[in-house]
N, C-alpha and C positions, 0 to 999 in steps of 0.2 A: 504494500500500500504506500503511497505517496506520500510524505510527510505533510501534514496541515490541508489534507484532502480526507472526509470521512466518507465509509461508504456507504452505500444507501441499497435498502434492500426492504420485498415488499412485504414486510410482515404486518401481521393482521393491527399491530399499532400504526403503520402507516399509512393503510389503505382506506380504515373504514373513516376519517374523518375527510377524505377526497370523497368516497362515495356518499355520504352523508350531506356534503356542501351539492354532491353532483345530482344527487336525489332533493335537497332544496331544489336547484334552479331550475332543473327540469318541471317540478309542479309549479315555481312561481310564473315559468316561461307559458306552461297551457294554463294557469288562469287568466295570464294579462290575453292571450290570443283569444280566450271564451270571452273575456270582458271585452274586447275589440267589436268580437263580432257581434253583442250582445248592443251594442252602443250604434252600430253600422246600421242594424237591422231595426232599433225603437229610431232612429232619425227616416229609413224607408217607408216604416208605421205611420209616425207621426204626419210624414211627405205625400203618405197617399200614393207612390209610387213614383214622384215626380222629382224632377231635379231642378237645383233653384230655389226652391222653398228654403226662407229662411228661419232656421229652428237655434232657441236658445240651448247650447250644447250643456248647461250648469241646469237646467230642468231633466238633461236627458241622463247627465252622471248621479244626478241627487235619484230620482226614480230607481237607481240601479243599484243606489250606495256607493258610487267613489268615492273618495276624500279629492281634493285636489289636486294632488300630485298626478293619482291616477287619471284623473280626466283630463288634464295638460299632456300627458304622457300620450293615451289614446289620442286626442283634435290632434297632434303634432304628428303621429306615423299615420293615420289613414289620410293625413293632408302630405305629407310626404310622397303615400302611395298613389295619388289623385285620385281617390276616391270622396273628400269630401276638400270644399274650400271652407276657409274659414277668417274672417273678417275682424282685419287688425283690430288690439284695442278693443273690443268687445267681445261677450260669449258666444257669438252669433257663427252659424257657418249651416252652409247648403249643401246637400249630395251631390254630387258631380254625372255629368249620364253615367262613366266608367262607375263611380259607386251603384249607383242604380241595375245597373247590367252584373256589377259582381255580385249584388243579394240575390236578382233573379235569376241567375246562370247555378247558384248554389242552391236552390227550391227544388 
């Protein structure tokens, strides 16, 4: 062995707290994608099926239970993904057709 190099080996003290962080992120990772689509689909509801409509996004995270964070986190990746715009400065933001077409392409 190398002086002031230890070695590392996968014994079950070293693995199960990777697996443990790896078993967190993977359920935090499918609940934020259920709460995505969960948010994608009450703004489709709310729209009547149409795109344009503009819906206060703090009406559609509070009906769901996000905190904050959560609902910032959501408007900023499905406005990312162009599925919804959403309109600086305020809660407000509209389906895009592309949102519209991804609710009803997953029906």
């Amino acid at each position: 062995m190398v002086r002031g190099v230890s070695s590392f080996s996968l014994s079950s003290r070293n693995v199960f707290p990777f697996r443990f962080v790896l078993h967190y992120a993977m359920s935090f990772a499918a609940e934020m994608k259920e709460k995505k689509r969960r948010f994608l689909r009450e703004m489709y509801t709310i729209a009547q099926g149409r795109f344009g409509v503009l819906i206060d996004s703090y009406d559609v995270g509070e009906k769901h239970g996000f905190d904050w964070e959560t609902l910032e986190t959501i408007v900023e990746y499905l406005e990312a993904k162009g599925f919804i715009a959403s309109y600086e400065g305020t809660l407000y933001a509209s389906l895009t057709l592309k949102g519209v077409e991804r609710i009803e392409s997953a029906q």
